[in-house]
MARTI-319147 format. One line per 3 residues: number of its first residue (from 1); their letters; for each residue x, y, z of N, C-alpha, C, O. Coordinates in nm, 3 decimals. Example, Ala and Ser with C-alpha at 12.3 -4.5 7.8 and 13.67 -1.06 7.14 Angstrom:
2
1> as> 1.319:-0.569:0.780:1.230:-0.450:0.780:1.320:-0.330:0.780:1.424:-0.332:0.846  1.285:-0.225:0.708:1.367:-0.106:0.714:1.290:0.003:0.787:1.341:0.114:0.804 .
// end
This chain:
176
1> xxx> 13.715:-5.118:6.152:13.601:-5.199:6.194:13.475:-5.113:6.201:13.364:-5.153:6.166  13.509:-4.970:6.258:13.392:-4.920:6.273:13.306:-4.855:6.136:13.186:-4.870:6.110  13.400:-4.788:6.068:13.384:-4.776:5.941:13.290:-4.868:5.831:13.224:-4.827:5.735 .
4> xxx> 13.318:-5.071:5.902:13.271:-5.127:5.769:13.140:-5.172:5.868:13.069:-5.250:5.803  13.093:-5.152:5.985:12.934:-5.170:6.026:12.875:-5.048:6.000:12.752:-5.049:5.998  12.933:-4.938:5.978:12.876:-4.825:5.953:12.824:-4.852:5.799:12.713:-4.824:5.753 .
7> xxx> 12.900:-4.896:5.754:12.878:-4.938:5.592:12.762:-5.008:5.581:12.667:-4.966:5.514  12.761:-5.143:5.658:12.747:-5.253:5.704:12.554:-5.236:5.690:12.464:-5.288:5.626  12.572:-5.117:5.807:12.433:-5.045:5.856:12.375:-4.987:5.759:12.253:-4.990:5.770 .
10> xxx> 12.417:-4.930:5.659:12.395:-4.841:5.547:12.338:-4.912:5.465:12.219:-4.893:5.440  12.396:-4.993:5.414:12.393:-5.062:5.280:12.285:-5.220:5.312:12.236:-5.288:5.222  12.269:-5.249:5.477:12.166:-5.341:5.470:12.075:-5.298:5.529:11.999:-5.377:5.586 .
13> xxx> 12.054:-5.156:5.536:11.912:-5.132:5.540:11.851:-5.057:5.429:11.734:-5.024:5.445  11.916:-5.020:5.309:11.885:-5.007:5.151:11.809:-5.128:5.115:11.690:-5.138:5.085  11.902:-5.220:5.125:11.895:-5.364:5.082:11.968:-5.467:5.143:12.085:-5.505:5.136 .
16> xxx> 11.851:-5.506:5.214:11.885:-5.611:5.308:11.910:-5.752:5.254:11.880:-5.848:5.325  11.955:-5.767:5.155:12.052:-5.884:5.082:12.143:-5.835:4.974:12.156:-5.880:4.860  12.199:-5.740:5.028:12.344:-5.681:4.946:12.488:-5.766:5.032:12.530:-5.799:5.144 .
19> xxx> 12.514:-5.769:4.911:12.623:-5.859:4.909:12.787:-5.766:5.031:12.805:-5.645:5.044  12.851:-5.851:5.078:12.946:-5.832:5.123:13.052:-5.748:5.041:13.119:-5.666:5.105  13.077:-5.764:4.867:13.133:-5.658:4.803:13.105:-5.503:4.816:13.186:-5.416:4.846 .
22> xxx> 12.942:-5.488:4.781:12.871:-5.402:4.824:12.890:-5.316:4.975:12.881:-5.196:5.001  12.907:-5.383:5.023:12.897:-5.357:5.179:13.097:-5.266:5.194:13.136:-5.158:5.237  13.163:-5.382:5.136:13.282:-5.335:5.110:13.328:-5.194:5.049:13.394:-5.108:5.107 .
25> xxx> 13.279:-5.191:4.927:13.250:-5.096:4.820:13.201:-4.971:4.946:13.279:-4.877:4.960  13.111:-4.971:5.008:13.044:-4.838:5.094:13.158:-4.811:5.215:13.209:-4.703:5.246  13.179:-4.932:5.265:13.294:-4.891:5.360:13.450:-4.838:5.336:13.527:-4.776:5.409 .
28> xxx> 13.461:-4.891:5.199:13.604:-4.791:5.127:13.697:-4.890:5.158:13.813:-4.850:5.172  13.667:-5.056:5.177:13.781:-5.168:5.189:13.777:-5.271:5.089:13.695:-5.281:4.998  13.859:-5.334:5.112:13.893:-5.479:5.010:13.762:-5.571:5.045:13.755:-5.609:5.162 .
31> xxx> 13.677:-5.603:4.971:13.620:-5.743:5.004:13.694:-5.832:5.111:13.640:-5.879:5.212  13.830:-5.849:5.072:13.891:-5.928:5.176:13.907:-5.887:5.290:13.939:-5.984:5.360  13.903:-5.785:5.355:13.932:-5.702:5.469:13.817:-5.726:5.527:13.828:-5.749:5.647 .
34> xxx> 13.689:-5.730:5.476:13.550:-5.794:5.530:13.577:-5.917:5.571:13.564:-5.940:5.691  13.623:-6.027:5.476:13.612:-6.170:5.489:13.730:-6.199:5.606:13.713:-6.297:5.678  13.866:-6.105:5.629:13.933:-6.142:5.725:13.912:-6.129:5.869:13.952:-6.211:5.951 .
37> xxx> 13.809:-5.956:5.912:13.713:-5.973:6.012:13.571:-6.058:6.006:13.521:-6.093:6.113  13.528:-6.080:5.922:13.402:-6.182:5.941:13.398:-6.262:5.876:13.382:-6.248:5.755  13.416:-6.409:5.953:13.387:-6.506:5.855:13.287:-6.516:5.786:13.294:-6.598:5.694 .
40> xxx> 13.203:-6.465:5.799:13.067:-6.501:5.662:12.976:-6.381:5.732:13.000:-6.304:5.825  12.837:-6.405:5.628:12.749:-6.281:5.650:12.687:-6.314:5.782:12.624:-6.217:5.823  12.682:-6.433:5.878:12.653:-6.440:5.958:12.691:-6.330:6.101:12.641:-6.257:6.187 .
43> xxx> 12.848:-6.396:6.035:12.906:-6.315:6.126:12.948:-6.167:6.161:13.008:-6.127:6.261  12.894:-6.084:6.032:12.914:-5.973:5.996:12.760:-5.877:6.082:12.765:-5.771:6.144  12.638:-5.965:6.051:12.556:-5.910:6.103:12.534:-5.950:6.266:12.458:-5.878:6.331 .
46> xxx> 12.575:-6.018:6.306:12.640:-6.028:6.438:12.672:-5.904:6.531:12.609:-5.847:6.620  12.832:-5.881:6.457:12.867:-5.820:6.507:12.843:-5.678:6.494:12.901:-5.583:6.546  12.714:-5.687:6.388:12.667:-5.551:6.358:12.583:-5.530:6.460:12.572:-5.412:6.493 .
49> xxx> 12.497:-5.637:6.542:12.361:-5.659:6.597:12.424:-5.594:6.780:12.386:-5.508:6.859  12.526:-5.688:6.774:12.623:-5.676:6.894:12.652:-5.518:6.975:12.624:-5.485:7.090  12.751:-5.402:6.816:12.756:-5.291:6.845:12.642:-5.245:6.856:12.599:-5.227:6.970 .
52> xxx> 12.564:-5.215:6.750:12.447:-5.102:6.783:12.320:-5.165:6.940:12.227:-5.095:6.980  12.353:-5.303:6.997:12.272:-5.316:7.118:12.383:-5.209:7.213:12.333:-5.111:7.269  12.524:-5.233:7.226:12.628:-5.141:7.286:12.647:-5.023:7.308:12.705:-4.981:7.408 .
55> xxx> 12.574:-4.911:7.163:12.523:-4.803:7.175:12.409:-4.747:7.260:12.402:-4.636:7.313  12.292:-4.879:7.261:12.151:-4.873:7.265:12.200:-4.815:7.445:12.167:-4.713:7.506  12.285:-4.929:7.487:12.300:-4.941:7.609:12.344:-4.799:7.647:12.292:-4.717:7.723 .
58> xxx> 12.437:-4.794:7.583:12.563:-4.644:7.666:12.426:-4.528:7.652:12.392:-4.451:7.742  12.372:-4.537:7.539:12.234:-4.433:7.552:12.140:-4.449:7.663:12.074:-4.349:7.690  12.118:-4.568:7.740:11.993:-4.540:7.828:12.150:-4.530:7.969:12.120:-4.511:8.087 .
61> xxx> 12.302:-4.545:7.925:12.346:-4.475:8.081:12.416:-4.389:8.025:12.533:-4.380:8.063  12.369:-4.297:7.916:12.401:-4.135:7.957:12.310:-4.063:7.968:12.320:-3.940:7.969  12.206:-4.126:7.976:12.059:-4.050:8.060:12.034:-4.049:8.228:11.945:-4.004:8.300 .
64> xxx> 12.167:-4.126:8.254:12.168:-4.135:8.422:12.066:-4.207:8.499:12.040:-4.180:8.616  12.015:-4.291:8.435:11.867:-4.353:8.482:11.844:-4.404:8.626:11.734:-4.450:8.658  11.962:-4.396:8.725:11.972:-4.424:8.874:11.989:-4.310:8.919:11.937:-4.284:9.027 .
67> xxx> 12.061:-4.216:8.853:12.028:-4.094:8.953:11.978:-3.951:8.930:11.960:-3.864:9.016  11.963:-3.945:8.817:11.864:-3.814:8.764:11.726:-3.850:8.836:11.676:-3.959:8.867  11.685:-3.722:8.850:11.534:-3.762:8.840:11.460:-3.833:8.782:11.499:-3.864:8.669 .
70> xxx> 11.341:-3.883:8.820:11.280:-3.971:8.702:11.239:-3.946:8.559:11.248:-4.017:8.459  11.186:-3.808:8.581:11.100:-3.759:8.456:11.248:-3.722:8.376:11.269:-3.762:8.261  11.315:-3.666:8.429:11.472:-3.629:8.347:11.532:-3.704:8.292:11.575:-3.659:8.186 .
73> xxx> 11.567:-3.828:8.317:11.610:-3.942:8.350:11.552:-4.044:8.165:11.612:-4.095:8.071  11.404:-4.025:8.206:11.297:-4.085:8.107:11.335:-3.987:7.940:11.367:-4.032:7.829  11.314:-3.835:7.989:11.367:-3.779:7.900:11.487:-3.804:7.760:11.487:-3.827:7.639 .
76> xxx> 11.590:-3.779:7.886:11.708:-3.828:7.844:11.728:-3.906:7.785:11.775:-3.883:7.674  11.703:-4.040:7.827:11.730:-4.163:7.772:11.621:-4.179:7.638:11.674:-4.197:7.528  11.504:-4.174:7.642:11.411:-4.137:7.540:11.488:-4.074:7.417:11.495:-4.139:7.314 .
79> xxx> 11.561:-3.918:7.426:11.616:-3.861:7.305:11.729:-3.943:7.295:11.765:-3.971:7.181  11.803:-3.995:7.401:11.932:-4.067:7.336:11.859:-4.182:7.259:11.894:-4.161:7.143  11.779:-4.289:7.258:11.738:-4.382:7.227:11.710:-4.330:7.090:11.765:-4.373:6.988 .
82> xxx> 11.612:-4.221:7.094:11.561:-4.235:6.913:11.670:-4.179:6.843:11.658:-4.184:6.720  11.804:-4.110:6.901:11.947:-4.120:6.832:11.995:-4.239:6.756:12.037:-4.249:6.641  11.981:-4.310:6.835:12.053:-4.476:6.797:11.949:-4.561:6.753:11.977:-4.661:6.686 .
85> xxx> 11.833:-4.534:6.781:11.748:-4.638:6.665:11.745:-4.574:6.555:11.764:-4.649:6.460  11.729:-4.458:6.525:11.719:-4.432:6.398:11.879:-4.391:6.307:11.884:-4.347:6.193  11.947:-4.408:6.359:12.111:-4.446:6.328:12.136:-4.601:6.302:12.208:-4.639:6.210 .
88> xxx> 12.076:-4.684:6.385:12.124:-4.810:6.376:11.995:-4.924:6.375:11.968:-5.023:6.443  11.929:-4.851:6.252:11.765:-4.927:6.244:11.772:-5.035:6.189:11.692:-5.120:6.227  11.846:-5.061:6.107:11.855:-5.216:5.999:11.898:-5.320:6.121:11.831:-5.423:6.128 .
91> xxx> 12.010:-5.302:6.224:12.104:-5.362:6.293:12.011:-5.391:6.433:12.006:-5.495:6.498  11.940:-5.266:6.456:11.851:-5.300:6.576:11.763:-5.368:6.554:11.741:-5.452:6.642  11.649:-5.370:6.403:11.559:-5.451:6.402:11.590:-5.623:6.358:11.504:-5.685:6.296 .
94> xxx> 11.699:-5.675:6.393:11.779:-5.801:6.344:11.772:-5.881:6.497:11.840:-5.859:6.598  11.671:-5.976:6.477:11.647:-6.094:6.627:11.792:-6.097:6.688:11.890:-6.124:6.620  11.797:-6.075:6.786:11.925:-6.111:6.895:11.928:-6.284:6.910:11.840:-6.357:6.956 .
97> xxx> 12.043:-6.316:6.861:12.054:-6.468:6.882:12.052:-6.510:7.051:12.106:-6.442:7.138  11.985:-6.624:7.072:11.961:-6.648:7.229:12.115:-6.647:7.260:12.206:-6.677:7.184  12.122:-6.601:7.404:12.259:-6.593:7.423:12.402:-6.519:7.396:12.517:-6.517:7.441 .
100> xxx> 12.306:-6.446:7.272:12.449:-6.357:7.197:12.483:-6.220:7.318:12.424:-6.200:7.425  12.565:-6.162:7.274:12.600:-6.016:7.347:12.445:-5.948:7.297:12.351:-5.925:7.372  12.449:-5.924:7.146:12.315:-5.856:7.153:12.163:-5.880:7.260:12.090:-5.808:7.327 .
103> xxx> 12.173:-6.025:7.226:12.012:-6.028:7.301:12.110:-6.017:7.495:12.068:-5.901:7.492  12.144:-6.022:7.556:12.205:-6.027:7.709:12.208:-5.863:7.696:12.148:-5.787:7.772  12.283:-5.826:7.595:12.275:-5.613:7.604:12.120:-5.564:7.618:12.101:-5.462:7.685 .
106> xxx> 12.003:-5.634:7.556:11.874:-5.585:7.508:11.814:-5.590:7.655:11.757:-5.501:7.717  11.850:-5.745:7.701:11.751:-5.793:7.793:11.832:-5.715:7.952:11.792:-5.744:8.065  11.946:-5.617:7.925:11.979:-5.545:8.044:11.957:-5.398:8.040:11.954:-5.329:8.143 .
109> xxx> 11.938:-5.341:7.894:11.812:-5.231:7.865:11.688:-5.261:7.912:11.625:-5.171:7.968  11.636:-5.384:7.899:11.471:-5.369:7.943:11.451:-5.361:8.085:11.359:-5.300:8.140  11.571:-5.447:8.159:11.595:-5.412:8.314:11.559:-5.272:8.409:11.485:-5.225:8.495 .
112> xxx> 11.727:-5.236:8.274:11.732:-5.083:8.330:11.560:-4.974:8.281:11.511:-4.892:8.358  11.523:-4.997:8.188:11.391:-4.958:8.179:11.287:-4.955:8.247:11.229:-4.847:8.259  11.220:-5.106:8.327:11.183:-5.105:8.406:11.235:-5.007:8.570:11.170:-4.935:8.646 .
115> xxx> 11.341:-5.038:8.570:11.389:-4.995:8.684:11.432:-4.812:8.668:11.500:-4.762:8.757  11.390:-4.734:8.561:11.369:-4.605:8.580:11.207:-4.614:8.616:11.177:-4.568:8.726  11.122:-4.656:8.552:10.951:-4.682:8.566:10.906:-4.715:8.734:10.813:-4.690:8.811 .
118> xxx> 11.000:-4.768:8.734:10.975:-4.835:8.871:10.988:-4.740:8.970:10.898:-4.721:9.052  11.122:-4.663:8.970:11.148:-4.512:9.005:11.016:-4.443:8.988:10.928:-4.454:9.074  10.998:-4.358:8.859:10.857:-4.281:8.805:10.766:-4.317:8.926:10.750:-4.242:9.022 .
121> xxx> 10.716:-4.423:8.913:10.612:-4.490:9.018:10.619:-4.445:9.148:10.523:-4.379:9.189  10.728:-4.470:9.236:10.765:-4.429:9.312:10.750:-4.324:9.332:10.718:-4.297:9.447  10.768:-4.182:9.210:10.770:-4.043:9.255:10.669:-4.032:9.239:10.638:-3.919:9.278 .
124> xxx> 10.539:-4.113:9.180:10.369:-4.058:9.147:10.340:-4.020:9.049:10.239:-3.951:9.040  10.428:-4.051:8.925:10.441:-4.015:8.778:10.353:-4.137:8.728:10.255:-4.109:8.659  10.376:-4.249:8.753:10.258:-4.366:8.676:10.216:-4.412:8.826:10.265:-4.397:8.938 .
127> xxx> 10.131:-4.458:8.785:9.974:-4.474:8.890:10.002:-4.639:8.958:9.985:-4.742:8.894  10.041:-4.632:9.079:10.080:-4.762:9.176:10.066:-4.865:9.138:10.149:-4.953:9.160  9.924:-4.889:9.050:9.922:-5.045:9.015:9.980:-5.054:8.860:9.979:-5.163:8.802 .
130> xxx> 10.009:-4.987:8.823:10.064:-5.013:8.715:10.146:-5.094:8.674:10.247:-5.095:8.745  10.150:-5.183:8.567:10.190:-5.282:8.540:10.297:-5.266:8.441:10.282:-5.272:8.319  10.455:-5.236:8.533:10.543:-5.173:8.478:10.605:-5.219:8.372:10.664:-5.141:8.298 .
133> xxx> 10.600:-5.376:8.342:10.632:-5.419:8.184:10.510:-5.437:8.068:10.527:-5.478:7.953  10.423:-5.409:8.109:10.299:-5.338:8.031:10.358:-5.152:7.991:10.356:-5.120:7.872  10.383:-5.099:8.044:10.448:-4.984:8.023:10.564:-4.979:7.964:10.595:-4.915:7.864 .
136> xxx> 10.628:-5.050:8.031:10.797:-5.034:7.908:10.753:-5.086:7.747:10.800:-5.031:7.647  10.683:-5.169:7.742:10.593:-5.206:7.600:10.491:-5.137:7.524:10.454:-5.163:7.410  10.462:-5.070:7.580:10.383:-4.902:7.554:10.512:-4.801:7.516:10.533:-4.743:7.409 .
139> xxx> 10.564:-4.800:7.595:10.705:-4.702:7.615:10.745:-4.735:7.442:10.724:-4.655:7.351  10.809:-4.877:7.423:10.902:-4.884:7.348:10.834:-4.866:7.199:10.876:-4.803:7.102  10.681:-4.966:7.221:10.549:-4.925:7.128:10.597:-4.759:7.032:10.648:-4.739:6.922 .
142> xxx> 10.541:-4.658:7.153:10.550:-4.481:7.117:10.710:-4.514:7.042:10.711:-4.502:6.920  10.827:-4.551:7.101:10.960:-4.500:7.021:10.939:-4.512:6.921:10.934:-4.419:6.841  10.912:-4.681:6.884:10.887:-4.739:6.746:10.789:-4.644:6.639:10.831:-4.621:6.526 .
145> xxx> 10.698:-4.608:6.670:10.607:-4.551:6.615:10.628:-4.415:6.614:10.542:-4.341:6.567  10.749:-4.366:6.667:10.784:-4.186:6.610:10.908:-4.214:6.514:10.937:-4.137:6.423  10.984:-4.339:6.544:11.081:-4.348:6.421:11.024:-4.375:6.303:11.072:-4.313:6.209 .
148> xxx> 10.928:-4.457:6.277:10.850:-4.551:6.155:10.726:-4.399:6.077:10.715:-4.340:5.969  10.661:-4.396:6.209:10.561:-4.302:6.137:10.542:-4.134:6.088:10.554:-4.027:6.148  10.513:-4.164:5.978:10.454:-3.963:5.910:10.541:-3.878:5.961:10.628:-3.906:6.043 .
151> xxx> 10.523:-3.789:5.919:10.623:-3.629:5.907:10.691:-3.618:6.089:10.771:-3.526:6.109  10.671:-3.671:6.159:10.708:-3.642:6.322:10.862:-3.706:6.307:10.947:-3.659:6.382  10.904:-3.823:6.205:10.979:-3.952:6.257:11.145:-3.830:6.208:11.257:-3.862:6.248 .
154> xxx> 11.125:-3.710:6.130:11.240:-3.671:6.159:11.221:-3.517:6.222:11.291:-3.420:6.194  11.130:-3.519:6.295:11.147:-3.426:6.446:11.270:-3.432:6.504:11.338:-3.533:6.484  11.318:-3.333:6.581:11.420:-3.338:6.680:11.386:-3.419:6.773:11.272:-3.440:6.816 .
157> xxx> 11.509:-3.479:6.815:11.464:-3.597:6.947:11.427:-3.556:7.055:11.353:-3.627:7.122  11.473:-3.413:7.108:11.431:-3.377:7.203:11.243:-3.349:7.215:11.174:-3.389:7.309  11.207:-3.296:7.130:11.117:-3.257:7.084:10.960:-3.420:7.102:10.850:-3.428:7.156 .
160> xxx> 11.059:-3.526:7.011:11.004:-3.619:7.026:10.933:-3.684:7.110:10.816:-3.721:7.117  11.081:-3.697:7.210:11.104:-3.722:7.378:11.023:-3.700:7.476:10.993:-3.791:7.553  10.960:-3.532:7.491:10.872:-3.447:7.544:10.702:-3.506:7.485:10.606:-3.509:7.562 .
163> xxx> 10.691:-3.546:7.348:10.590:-3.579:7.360:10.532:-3.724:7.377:10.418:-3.761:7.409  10.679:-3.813:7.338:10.650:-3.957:7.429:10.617:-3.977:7.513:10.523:-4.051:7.546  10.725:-3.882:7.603:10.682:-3.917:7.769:10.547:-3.886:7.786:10.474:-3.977:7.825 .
166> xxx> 10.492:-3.762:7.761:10.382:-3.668:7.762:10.248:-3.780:7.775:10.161:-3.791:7.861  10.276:-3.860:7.638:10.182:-3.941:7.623:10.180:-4.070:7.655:10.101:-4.149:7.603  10.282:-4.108:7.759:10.303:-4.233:7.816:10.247:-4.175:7.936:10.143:-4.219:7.982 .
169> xxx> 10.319:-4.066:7.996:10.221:-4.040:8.167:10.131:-3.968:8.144:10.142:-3.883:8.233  10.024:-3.935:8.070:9.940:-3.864:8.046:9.834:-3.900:7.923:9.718:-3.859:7.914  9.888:-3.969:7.851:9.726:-4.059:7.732:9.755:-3.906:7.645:9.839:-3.816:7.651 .
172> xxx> 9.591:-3.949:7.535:9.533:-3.850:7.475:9.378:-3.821:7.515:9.281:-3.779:7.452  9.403:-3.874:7.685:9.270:-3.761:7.747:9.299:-3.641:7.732:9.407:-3.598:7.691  9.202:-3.578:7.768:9.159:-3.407:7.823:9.255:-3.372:7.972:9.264:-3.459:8.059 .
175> xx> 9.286:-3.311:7.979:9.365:-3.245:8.090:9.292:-3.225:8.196:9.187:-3.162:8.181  9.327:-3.271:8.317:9.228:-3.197:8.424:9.274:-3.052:8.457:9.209:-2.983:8.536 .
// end
């Protein structure tokens, strides 16, 4: 199973209307071995959409986001995140059906997101009135835009991480 979303992932973000043979062909199975786990391409990208939200998740809790520090915490989860988006970019950028596991996994990442920010705040890292889902949308804004854009998008994540945060609690003002 894991093998043919890995495929799955591969081969529909080449070409995002490659056929299920195709998809087969990369994963090293029978066409039929596709069609007997998924009934149709619906259901294939489903359950593609499903795992990589599952990853997304286990990445923002092996950053410890309740009990690391905040800024550590932000870190963390930051380099785990641009791990798995840029591993599972075709599958992540695919609408979460209302109701599916994917969109219920997404919408308990944005939770837990807020609720490290909310933390931050708390320690005096973002500024009291801050409008903490205005920030996680900034936040997720910067990810998007170090995976997508110019020579940075295959930086080390750690590397990345340090200057997301950097420029989420800190802008591109002047330093006092």
């Amino acid at each position: 199973m894991r093998a043919i979303l890995e495929a799955a992932e591969q081969v529909l973000a080449a070409d995002p209307g490659a056929s299920m043979e195709q998809i087969a062909a990369a994963a090293g199975v029978a066409r039929t071995t596709i069609h007997r786990r998924f009934a149709n391409r619906q259901a294939l990208t489903d359950a593609l959409a499903s795992s990589a939200a599952r990853q997304l998740a286990q990445a923002v809790d092996d950053g410890r986001p309740d009990t690391a520090p905040p800024l550590v915490a932000m870190h963390r989860i930051t380099a785990n995140v641009l791990q798995v988006k840029s591993a599972w970019a075709f599958a992540l950028s695919l609408p979460a059906e209302p109701g599916s596991e994917a969109a219920e996994l997404q919408q308990e990442v944005a939770l837990r997101c807020i609720a490290v920010l909310r933390r931050a705040q708390e320690s005096k890292l973002i500024d009291e009135a801050a409008d903490l889902d205005w920030v996680r949308r900034v936040y997720y804004a910067l990810i998007g835009e170090s995976l997508h854009g110019g020579a940075d998008r295959d930086a080390d994540p750690d590397t990345l991480a340090a200057r997301i945060i950097d420029t989420l609690l800190h802008g591109a003002g002047p330093r006092p």
